[in-house]
N, CA, C and O atoms as a CHARMM CRD file, in Angstrom:
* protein
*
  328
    1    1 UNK  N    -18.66400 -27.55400  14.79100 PROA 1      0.00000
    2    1 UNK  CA   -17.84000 -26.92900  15.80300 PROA 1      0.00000
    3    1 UNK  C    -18.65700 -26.85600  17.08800 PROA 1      0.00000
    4    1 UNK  O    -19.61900 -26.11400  16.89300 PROA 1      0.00000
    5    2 UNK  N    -18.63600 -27.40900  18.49300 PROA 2      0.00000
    6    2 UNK  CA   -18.88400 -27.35500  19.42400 PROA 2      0.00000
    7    2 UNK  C    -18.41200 -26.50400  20.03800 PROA 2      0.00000
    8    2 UNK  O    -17.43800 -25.79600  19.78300 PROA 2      0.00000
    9    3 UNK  N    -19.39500 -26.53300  21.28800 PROA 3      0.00000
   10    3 UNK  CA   -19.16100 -25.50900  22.51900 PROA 3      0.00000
   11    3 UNK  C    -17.51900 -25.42200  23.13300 PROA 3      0.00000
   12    3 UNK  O    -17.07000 -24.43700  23.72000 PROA 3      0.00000
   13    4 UNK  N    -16.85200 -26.53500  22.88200 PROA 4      0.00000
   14    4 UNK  CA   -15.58200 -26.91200  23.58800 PROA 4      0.00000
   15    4 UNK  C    -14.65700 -25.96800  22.64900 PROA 4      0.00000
   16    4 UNK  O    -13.90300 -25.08100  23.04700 PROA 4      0.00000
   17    5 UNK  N    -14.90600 -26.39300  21.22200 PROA 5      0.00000
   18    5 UNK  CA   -13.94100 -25.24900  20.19100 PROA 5      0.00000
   19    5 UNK  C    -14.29800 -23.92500  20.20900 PROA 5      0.00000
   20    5 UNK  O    -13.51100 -23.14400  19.67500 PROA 5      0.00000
   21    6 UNK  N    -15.49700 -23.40400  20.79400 PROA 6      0.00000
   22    6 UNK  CA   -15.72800 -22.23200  20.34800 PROA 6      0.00000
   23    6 UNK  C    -15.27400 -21.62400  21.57600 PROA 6      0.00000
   24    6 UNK  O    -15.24000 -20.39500  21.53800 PROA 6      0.00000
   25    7 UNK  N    -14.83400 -22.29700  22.90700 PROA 7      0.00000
   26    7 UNK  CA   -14.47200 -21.75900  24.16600 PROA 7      0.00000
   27    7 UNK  C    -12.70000 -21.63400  24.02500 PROA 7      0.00000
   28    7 UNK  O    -12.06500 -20.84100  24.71900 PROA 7      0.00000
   29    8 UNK  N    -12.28700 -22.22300  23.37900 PROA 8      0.00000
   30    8 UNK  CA   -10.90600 -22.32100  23.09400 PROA 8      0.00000
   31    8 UNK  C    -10.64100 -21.04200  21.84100 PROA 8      0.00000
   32    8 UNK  O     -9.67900 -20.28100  21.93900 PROA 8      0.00000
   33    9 UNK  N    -11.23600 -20.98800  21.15100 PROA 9      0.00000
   34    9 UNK  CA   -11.11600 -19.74900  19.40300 PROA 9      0.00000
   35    9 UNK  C    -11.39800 -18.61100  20.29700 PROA 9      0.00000
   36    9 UNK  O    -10.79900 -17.60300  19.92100 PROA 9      0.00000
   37   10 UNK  N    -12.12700 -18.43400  21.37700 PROA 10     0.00000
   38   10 UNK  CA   -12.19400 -16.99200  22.03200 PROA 10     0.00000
   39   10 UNK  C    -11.04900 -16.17000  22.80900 PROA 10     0.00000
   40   10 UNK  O    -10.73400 -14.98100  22.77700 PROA 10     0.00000
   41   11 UNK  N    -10.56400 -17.25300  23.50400 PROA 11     0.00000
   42   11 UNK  CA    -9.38200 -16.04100  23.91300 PROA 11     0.00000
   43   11 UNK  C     -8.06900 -16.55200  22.86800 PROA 11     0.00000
   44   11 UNK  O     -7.02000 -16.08100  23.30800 PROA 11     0.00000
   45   12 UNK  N     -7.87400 -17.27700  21.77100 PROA 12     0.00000
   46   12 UNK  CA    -7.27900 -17.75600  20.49300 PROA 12     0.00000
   47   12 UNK  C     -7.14700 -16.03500  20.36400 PROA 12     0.00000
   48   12 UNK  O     -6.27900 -15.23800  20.71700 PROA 12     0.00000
   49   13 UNK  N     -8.25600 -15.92000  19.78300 PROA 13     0.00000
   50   13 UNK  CA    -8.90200 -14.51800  18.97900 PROA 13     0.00000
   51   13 UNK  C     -8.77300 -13.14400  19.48100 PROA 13     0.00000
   52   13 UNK  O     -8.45000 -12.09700  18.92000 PROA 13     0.00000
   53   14 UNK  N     -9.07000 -13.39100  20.53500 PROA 14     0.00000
   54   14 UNK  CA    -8.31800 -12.11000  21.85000 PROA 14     0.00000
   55   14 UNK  C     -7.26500 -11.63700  21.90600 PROA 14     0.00000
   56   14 UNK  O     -6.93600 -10.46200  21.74200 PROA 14     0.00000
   57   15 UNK  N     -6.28500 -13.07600  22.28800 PROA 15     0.00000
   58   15 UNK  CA    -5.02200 -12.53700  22.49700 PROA 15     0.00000
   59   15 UNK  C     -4.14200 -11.80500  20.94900 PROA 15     0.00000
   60   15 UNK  O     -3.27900 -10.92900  20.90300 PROA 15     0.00000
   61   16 UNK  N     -4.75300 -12.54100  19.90400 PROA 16     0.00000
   62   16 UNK  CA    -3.91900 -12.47800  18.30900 PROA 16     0.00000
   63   16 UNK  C     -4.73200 -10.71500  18.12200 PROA 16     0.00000
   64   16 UNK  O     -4.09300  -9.86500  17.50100 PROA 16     0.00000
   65   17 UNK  N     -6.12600 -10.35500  18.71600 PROA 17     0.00000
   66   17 UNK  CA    -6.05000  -8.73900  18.52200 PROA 17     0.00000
   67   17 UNK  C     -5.55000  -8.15700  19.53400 PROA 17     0.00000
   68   17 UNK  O     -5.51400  -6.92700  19.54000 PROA 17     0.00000
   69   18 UNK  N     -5.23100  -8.62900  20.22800 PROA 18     0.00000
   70   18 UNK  CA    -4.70600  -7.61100  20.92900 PROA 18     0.00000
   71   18 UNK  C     -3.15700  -7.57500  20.59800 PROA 18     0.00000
   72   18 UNK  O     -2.74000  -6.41700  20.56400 PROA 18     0.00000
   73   19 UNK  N     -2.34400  -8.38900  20.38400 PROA 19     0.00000
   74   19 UNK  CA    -1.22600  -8.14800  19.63900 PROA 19     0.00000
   75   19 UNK  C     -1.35200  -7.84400  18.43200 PROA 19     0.00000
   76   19 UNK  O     -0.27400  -7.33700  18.12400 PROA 19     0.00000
   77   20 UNK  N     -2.07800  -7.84500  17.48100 PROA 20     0.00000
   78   20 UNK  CA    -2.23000  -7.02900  16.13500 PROA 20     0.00000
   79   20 UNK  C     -2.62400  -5.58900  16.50700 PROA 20     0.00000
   80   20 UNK  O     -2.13100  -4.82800  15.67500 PROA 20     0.00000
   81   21 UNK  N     -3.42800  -4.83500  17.57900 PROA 21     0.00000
   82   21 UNK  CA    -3.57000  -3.89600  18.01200 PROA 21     0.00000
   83   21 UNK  C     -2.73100  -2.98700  18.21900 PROA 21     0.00000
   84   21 UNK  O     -2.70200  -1.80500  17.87600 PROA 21     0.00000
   85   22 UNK  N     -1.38800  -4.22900  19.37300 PROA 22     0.00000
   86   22 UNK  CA    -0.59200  -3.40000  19.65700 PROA 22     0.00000
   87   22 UNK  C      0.94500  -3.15600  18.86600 PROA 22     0.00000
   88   22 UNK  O      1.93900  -2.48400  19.14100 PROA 22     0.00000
   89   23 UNK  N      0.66500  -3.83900  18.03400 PROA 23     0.00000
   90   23 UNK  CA     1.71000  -3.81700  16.96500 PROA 23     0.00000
   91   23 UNK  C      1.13000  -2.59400  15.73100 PROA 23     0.00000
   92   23 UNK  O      1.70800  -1.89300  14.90100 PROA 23     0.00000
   93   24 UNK  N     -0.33700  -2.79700  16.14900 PROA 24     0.00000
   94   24 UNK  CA    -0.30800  -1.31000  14.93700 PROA 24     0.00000
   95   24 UNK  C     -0.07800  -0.12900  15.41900 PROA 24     0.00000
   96   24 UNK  O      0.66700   0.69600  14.89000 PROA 24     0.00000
   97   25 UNK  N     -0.74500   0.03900  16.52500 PROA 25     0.00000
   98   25 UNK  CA    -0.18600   1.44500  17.48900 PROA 25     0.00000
   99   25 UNK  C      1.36600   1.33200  17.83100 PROA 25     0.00000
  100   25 UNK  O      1.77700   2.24800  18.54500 PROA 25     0.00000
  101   26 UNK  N      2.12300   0.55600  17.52400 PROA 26     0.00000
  102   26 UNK  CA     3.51500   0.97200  17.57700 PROA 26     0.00000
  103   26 UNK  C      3.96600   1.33400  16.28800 PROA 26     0.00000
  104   26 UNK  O      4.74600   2.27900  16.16500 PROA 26     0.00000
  105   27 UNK  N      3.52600   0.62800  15.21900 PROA 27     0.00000
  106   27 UNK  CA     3.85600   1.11000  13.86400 PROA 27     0.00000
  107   27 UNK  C      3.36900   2.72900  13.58300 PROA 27     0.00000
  108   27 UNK  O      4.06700   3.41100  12.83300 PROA 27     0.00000
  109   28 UNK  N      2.46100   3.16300  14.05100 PROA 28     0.00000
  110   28 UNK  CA     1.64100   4.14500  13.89400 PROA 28     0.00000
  111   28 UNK  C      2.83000   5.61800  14.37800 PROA 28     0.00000
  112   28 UNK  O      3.13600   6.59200  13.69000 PROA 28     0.00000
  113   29 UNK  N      3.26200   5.26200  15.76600 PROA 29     0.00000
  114   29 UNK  CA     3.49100   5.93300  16.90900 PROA 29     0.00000
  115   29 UNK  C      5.00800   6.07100  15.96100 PROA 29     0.00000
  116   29 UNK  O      5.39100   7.22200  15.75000 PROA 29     0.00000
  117   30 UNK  N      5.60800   5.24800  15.56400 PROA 30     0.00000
  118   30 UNK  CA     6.89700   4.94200  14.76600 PROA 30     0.00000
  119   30 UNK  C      6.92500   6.42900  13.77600 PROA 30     0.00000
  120   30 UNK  O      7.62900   7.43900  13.74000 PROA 30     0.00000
  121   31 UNK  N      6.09200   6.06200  13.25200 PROA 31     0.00000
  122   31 UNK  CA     5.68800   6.75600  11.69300 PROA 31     0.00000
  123   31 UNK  C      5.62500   8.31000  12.04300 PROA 31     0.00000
  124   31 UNK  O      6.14500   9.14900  11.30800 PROA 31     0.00000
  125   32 UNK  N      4.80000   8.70300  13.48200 PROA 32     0.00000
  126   32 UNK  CA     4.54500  10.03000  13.54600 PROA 32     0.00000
  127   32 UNK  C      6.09900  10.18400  13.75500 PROA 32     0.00000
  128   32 UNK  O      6.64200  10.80800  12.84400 PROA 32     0.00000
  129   33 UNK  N      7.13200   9.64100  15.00800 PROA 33     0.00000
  130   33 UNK  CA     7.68800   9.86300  15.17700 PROA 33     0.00000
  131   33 UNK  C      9.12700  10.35100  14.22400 PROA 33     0.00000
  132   33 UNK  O     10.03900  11.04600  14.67300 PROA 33     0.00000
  133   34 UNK  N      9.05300   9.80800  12.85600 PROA 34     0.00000
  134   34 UNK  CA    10.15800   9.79100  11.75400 PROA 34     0.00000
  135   34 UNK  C      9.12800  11.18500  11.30600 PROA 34     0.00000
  136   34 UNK  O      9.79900  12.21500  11.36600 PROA 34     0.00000
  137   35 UNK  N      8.12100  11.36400  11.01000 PROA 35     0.00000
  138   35 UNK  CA     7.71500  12.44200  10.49000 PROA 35     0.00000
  139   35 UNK  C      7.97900  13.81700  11.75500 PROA 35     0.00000
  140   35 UNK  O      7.82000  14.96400  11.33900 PROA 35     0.00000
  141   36 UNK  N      8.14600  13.73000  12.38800 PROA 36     0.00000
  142   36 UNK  CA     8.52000  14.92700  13.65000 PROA 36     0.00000
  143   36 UNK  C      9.93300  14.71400  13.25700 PROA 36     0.00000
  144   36 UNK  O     10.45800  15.54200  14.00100 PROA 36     0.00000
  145   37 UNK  N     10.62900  14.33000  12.78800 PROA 37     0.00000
  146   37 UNK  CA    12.47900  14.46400  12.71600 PROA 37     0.00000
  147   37 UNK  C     12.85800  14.82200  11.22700 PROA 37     0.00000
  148   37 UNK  O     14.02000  14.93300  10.83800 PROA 37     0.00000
  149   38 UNK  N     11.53800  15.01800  10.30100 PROA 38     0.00000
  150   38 UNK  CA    11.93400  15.42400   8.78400 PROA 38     0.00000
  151   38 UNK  C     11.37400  17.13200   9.09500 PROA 38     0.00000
  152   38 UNK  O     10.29900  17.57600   9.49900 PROA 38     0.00000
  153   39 UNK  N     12.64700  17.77100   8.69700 PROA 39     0.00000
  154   39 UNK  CA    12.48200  19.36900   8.59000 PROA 39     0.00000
  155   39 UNK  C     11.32100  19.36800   7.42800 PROA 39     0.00000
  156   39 UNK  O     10.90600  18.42300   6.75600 PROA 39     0.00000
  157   40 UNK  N     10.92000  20.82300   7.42200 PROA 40     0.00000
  158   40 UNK  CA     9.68900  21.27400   6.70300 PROA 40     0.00000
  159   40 UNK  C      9.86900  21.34100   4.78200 PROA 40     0.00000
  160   40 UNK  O      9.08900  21.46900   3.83900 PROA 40     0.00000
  161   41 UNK  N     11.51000  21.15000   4.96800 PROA 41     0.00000
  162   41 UNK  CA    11.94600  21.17200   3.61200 PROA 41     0.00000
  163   41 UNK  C     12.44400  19.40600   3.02000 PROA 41     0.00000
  164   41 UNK  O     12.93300  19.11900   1.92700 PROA 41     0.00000
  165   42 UNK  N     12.23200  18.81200   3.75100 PROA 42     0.00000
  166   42 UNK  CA    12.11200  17.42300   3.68700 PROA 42     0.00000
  167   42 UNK  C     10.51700  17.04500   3.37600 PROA 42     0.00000
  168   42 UNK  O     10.08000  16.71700   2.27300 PROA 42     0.00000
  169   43 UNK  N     10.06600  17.11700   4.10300 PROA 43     0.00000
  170   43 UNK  CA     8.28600  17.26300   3.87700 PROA 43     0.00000
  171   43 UNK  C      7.61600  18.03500   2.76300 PROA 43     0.00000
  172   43 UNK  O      6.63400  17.60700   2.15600 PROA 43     0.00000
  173   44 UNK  N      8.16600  19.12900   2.54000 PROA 44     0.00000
  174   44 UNK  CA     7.77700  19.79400   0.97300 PROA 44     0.00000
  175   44 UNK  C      8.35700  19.09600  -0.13700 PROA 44     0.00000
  176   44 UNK  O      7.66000  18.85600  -1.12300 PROA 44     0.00000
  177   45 UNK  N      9.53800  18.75100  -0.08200 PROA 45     0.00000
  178   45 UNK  CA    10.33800  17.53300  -1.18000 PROA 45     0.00000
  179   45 UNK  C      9.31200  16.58200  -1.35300 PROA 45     0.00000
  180   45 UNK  O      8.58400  16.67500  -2.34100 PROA 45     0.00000
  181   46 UNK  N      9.13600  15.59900  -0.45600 PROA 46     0.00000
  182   46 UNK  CA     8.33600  14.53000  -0.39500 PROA 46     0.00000
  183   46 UNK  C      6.96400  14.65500  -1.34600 PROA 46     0.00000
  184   46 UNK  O      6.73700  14.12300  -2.43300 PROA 46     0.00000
  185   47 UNK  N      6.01900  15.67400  -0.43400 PROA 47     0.00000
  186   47 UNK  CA     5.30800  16.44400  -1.03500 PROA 47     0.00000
  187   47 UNK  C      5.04700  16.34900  -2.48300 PROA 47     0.00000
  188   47 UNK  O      4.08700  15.83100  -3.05500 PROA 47     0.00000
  189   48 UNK  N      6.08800  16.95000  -2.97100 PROA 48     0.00000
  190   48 UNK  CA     6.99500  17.09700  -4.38900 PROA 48     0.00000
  191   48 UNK  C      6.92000  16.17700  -5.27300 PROA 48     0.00000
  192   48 UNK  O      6.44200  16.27500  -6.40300 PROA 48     0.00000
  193   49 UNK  N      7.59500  14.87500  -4.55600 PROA 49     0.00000
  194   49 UNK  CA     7.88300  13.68000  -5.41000 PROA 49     0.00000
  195   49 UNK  C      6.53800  13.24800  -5.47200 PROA 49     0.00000
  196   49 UNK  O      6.16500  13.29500  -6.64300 PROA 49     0.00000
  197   50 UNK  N      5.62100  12.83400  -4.68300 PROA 50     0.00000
  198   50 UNK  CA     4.60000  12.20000  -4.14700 PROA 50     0.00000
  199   50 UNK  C      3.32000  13.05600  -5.67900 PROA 50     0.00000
  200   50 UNK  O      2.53700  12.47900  -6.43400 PROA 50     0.00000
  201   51 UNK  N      3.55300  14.07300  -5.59300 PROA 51     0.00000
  202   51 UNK  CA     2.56900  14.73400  -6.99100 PROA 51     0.00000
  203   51 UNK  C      3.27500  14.39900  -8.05300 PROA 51     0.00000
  204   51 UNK  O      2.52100  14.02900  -8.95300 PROA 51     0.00000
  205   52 UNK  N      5.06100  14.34400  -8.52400 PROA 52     0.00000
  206   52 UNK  CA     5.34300  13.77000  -9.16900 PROA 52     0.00000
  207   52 UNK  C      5.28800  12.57300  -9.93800 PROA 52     0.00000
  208   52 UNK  O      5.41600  12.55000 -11.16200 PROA 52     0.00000
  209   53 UNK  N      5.07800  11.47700  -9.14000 PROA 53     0.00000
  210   53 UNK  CA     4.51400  10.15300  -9.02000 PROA 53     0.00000
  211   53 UNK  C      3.14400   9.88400  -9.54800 PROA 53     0.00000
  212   53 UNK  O      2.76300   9.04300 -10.36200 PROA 53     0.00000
  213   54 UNK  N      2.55100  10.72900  -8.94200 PROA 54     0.00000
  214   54 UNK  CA     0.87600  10.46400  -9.59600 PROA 54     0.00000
  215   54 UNK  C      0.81500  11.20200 -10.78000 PROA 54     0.00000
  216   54 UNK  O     -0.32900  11.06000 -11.21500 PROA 54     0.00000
  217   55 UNK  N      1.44600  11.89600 -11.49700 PROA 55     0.00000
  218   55 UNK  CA     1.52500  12.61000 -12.36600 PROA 55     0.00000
  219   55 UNK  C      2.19400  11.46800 -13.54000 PROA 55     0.00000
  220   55 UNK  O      1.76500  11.32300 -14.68500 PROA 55     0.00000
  221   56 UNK  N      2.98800  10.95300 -13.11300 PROA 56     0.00000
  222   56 UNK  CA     3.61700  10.15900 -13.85300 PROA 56     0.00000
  223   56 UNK  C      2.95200   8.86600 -14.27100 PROA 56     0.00000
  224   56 UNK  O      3.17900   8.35000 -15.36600 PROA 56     0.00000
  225   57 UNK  N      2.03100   8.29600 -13.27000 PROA 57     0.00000
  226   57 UNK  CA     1.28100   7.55900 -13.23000 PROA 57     0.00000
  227   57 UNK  C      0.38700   7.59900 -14.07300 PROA 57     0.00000
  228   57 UNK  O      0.19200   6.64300 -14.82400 PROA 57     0.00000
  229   58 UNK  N     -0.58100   9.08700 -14.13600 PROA 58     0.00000
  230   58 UNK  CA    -1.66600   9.24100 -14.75700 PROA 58     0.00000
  231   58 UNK  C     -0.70500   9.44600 -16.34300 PROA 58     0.00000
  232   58 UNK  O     -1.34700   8.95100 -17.26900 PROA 58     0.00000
  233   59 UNK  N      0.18300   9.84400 -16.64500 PROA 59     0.00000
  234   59 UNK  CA     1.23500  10.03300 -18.41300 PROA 59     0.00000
  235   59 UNK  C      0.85800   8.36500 -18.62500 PROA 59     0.00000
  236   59 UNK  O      0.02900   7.98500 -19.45100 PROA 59     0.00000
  237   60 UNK  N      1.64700   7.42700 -17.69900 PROA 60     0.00000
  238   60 UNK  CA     1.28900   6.08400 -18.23300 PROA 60     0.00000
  239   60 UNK  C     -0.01300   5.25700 -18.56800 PROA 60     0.00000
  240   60 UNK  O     -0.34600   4.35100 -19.33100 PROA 60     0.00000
  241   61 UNK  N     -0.45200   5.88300 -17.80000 PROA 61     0.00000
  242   61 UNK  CA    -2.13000   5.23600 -17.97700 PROA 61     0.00000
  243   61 UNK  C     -2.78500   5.79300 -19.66400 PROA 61     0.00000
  244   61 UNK  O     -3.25900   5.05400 -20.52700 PROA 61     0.00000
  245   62 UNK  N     -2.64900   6.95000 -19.71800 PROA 62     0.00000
  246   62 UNK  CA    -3.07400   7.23700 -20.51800 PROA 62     0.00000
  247   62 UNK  C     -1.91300   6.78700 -22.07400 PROA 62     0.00000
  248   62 UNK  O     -2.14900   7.08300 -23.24600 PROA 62     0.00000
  249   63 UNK  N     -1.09700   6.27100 -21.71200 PROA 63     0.00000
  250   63 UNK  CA    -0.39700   5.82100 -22.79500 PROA 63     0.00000
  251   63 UNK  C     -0.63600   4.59500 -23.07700 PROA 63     0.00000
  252   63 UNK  O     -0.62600   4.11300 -24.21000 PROA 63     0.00000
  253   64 UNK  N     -0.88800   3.96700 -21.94700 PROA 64     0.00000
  254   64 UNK  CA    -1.56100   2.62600 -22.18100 PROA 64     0.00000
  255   64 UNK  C     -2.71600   2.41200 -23.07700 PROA 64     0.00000
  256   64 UNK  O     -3.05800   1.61000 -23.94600 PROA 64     0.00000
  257   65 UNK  N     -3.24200   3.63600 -22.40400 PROA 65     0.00000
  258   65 UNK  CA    -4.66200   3.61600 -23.05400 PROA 65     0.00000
  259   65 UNK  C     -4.80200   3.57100 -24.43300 PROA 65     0.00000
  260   65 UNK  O     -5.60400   2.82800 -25.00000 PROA 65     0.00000
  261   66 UNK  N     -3.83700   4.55900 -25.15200 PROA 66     0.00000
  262   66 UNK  CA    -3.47600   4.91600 -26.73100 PROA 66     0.00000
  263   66 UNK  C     -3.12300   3.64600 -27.20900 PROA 66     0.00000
  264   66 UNK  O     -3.58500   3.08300 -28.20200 PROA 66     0.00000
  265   67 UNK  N     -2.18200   3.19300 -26.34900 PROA 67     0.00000
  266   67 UNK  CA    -1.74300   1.71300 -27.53300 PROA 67     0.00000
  267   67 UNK  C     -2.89000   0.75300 -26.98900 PROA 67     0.00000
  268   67 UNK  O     -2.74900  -0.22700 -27.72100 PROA 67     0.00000
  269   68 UNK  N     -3.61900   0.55500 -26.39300 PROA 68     0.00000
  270   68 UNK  CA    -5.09600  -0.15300 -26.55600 PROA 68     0.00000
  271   68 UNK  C     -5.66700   0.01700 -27.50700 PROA 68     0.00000
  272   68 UNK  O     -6.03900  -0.85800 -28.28800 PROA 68     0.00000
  273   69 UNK  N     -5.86400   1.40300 -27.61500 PROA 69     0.00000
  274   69 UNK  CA    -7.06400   1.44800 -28.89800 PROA 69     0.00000
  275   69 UNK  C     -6.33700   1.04600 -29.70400 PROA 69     0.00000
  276   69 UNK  O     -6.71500   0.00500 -30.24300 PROA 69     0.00000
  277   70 UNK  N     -4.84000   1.69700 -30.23100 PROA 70     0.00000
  278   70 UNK  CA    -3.91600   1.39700 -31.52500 PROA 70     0.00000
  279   70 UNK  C     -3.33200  -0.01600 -31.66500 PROA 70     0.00000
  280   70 UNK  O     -3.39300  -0.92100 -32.49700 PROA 70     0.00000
  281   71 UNK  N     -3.01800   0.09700 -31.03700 PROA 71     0.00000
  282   71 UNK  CA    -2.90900  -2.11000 -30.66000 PROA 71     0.00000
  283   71 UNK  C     -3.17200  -2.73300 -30.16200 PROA 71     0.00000
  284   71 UNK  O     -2.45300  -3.20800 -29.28200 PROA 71     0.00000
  285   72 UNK  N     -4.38100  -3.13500 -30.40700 PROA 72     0.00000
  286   72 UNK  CA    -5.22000  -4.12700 -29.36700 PROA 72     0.00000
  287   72 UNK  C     -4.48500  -5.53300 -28.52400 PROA 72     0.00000
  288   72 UNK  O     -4.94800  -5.87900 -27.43700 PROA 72     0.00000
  289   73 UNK  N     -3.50600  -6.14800 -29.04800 PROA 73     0.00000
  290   73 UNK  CA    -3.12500  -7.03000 -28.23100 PROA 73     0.00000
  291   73 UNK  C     -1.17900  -6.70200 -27.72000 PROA 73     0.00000
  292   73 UNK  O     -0.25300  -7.47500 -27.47700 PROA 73     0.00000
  293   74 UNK  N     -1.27900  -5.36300 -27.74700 PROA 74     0.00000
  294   74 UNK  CA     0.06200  -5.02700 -27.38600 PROA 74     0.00000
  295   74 UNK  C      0.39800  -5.55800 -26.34500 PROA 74     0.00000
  296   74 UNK  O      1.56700  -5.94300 -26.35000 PROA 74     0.00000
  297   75 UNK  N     -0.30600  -5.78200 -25.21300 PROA 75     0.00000
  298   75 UNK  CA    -0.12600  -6.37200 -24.11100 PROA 75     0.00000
  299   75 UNK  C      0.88100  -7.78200 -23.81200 PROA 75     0.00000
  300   75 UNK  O      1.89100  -7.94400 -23.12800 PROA 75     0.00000
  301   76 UNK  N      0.05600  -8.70100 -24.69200 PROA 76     0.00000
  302   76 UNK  CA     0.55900  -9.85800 -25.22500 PROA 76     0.00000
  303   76 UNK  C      2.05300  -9.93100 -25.52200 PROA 76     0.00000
  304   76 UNK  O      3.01900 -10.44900 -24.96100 PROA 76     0.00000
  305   77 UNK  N      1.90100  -9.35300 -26.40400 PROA 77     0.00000
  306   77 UNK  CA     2.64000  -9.46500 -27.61900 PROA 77     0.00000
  307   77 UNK  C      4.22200  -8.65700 -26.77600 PROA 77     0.00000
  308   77 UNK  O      5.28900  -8.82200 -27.36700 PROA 77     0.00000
  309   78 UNK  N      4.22100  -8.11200 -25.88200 PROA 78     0.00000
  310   78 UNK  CA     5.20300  -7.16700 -24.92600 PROA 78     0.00000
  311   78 UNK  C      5.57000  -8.08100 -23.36900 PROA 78     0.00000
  312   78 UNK  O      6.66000  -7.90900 -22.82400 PROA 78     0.00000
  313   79 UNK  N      4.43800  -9.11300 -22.72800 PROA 79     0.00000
  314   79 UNK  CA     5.11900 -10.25700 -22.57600 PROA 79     0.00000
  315   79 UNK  C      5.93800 -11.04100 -22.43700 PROA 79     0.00000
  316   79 UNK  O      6.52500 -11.47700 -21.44700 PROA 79     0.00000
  317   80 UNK  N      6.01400 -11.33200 -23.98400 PROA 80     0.00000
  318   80 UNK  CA     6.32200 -12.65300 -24.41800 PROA 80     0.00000
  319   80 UNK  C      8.23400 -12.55000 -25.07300 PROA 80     0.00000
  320   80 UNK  O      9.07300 -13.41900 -25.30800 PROA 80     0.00000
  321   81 UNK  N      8.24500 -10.65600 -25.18400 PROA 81     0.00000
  322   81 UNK  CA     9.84400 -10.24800 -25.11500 PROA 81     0.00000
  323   81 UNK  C     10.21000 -10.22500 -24.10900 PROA 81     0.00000
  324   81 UNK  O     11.40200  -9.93800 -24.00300 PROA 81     0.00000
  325   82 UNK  N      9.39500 -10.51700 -22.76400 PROA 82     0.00000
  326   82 UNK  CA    10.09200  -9.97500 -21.57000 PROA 82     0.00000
  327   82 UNK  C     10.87900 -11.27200 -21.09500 PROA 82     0.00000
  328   82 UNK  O     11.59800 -11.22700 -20.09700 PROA 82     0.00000
């Protein structure tokens, strides 16, 4: 790669962050903005579900885990019905 390509990949590279920049600060600015229009009982729901979820998450994991030890190739074998 020469001096000629590496003078051309610089403002290439510039302009593509600075539109990835400014496309994240609008996504960003978006996001606060939907969160300023959910009441405090919308946000505690969320809240809610959001511990729900990981809760539910961690029940599966650990069920996984059980039929690992108890059936080692359950994995497989659950697959291959799908």
């Amino acid at each position: 790669m020469g001096p000629e390509h590496l003078a051309l990949m610089i403002p290439i590279i510039a302009i593509g962050g600075g539109i990835a920049a400014g496309m994240l600060k609008s996504y960003y600015k978006h996001k606060e903005r939907m969160m300023d229009h959910m009441s405090e009982d919308q946000i505690a729901e969320l809240d809610q579900m959001s511990r729900r979820a990981d809760i539910l998450d961690q029940r599966v994991a650990v069920l996984e885990n059980i039929l690992d030890d108890e059936i080692p190739n359950w994995r497989e074998s659950h697959d291959k019905t799908i």
